[in-house]
C-alpha positions in Angstrom: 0.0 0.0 0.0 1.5 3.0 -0.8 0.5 6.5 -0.4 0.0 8.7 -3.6 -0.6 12.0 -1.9 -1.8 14.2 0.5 -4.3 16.8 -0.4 -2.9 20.5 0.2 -6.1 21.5 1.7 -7.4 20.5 5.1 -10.9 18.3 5.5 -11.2 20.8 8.2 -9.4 22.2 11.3 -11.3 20.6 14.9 -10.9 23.4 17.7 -9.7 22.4 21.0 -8.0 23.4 24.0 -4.2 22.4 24.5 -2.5 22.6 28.2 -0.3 25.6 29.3 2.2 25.9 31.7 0.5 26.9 34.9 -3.0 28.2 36.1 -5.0 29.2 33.4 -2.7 28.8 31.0 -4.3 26.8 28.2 -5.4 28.0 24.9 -7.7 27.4 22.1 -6.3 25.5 19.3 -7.4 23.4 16.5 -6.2 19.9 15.2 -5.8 19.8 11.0 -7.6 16.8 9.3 -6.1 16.0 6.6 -7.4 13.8 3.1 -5.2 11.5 1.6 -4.8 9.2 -1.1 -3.2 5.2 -1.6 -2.9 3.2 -4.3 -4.8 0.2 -3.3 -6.9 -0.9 0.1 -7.8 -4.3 0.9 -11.3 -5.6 -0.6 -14.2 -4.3 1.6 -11.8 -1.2 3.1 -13.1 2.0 2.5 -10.7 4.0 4.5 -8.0 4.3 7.2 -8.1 7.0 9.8 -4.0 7.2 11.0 -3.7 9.9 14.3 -1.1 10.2 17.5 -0.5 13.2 19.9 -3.9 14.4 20.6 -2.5 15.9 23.7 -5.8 18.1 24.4 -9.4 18.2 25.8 -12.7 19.1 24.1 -13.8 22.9 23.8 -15.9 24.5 26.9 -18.6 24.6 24.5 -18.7 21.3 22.8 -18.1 20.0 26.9 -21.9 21.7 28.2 -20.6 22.6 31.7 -19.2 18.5 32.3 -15.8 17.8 32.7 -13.9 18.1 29.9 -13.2 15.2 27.8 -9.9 14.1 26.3 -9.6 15.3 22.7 -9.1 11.9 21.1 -12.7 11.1 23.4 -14.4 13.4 21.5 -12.9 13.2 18.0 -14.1 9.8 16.8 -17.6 10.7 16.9 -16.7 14.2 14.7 -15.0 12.0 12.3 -17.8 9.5 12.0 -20.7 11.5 12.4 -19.7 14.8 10.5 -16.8 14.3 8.3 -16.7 10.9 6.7 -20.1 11.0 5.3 -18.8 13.8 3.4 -15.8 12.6 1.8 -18.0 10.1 -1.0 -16.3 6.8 0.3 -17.5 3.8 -1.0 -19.4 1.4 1.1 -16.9 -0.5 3.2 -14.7 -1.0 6.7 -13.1 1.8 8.2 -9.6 0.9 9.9 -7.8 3.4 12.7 -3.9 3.6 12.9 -3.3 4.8 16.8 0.7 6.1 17.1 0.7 7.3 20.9 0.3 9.7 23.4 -3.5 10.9 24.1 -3.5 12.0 27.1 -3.8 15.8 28.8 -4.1 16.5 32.7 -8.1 17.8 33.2 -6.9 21.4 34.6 -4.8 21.8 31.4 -1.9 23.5 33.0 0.7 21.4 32.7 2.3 19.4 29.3 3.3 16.3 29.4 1.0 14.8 31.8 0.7 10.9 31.8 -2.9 8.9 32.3 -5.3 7.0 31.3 -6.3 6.2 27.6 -8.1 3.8 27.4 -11.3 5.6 27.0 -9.6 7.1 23.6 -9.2 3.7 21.9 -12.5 2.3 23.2 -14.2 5.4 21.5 -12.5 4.6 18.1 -13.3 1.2 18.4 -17.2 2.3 19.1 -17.3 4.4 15.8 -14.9 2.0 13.8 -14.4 -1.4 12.7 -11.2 -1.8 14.0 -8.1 0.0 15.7 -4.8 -1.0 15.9 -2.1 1.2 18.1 0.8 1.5 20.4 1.3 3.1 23.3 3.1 6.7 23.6 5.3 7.9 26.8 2.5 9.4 27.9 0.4 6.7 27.8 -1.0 4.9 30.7 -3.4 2.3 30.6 -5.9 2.0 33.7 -2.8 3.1 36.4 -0.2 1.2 34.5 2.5 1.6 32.2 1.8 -2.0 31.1 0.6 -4.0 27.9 -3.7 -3.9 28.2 -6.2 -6.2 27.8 -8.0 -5.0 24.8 -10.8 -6.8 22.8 -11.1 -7.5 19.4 -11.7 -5.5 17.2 -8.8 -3.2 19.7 -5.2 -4.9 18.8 -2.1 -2.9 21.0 1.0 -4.2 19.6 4.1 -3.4 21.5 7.1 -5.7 19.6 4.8 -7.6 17.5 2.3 -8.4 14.5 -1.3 -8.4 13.5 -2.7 -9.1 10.0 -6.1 -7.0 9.6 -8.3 -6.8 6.4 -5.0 -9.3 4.5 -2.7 -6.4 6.2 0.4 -7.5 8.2 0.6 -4.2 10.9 3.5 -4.1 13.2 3.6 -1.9 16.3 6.5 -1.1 18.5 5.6 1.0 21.4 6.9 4.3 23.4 10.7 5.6 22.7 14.3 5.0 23.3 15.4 5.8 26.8 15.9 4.6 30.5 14.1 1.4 30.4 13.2 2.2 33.7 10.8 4.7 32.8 7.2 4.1 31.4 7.3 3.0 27.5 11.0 3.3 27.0 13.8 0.9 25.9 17.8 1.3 25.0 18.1 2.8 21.6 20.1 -0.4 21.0 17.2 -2.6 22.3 14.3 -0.5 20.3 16.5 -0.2 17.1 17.0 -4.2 17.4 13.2 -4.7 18.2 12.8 -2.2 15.0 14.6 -4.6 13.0 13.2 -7.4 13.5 9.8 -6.8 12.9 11.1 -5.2 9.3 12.4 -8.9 8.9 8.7 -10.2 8.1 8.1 -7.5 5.4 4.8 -5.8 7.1 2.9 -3.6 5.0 2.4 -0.6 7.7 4.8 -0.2 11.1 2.9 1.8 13.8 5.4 3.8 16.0 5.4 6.5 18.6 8.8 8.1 17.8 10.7 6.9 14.1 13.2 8.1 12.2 14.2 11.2 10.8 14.1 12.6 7.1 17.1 14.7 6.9 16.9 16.0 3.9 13.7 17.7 4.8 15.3 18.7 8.4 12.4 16.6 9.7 13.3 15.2 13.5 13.4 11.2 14.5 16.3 9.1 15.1 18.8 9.0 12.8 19.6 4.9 13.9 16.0 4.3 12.9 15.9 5.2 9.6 19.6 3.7 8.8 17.6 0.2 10.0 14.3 1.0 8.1 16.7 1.7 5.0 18.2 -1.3 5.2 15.2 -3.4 4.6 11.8 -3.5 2.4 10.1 -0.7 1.6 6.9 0.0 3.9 4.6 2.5 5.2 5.4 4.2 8.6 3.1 6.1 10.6 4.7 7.6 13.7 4.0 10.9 15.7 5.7 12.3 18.6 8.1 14.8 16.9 6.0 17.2 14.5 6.4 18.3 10.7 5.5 20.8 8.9 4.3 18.3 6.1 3.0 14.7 6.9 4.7 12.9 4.4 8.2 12.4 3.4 10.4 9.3 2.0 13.4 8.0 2.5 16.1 6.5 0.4 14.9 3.0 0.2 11.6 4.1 -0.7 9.7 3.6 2.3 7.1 6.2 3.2 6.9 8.2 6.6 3.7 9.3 7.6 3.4 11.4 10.3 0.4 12.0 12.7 1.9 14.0 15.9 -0.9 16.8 16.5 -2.9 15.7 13.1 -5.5 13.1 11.6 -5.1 11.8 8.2 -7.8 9.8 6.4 -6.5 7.4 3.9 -8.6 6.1 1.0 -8.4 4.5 -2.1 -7.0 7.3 -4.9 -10.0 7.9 -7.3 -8.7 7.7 -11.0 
């Protein structure tokens, strides 16, 4: 599967409120959706939603004096309720691509909080027919920084492989660092991990962080992409660091997609 383009003009831009630094510091600001275009989906597939960073909560307006719900609560039901029934899909299964890190603390005055998420990828799977994900370093799952028990249609892949709609997806989890922190291996350890899943050729690797484009000035690990470059071509979707543009390619031809702070809808290019 590979990615012919990205439209230039947004779907639409979703308003939201992102954390400051202190009391009352937050501000209104909107998450980009973004319309994009592959060469081929499996039979039956009529799109796949790909998203990471959603590090936000829902407007004071769209919340109706409740608590404020995580952005990435609220978002699946915009997507399926006001946006994709505009876009002229085709009948068919809609897939979502989770790369990490969803959560924001509920006063919004401080980045870089870590929670609970598993609300966020129940509410994908309740709009869609299936989500598939990782965990960011951010991520927290019930009070844990620990593989969860999802359902099907939910698959969380930390080091491993599912095969979706005749697609082989593999997921590697969180970012290279003190191992004794939540989500984080060795670069050595998550840049062998890397490596091996590229060994059984998958058709899309879901990652938090991922490697760099250089050329472009785009961030990501420079060992990461030297691995990547040394094996088949494939489609990455990462977040974590954000670019200007979502899409770049390196030198062996596979495609990075990236997500941080954005939602891209994939689906079949229209000839």
């Amino acid at each position: 599967m590979k990615i012919t383009s990205i439209q230039p003009e947004l779907i639409r831009d979703i308003p939201f409120l992102n954390a400051g630094r202190g009391p009352g510091g937050f501000y209104r600001d909107t998450l980009p959706v973004h319309r994009g275009f592959v060469d081929t989906l499996p039979d039956g597939m009529s799109a796949i939603i790909a998203t990471a960073d959603l590090q936000g909560r829902e407007t004071f307006e769209s919340a109706g004096g409740k608590p404020l719900r995580l952005l990435g609560e609220v978002l699946p039901a915009i997507l399926a309720d006001e946006i994709i029934p505009n876009l002229g899909l085709a009948d068919g299964r809609i897939g979502v691509l989770l790369a990490g890190d969803f959560y924001t603390v509920p006063a919004l005055d401080k980045r870089g909080g870590s929670g609970d998420v598993t609300s966020v990828w129940q509410a994908f799977a309740d709009e869609f027919d299936w989500v598939i994900g990782v965990a960011g370093n951010h991520d927290l799952f019930s009070d844990a920084a620990t593989r969860p028990r999802f359902n099907n249609p939910i698959h969380f892949l930390d080091y491993d492989t599912v095969t979706v709609d005749e697609l082989p997806i593999a997921g590697l989890s969180g970012i290279p660092g003190n191992p004794r922190r939540p989500w984080r291996r060795t670069e050595e350890d998550f840049v062998e991990a890397l490596q091996l899943l590229l060994c059984d050729s998958p058709a899309i690797v879901v990652m938090h962080d991922g490697p760099d484009v250089p050329n472009f000035g785009f961030r990501g690990s420079p060992r990461m992409r030297e691995a990547i470059e040394r094996s088949e071509p494939t489609l990455i979707v990462r977040g974590h660091a954000h670019w200007n543009e979502p899409l770049a390619e390196i030198s062996n031809s596979t495609q990075v997609l990236n997500v941080d702070a954005r939602v891209v809808i994939l689906s079949k290019e229209v000839l």
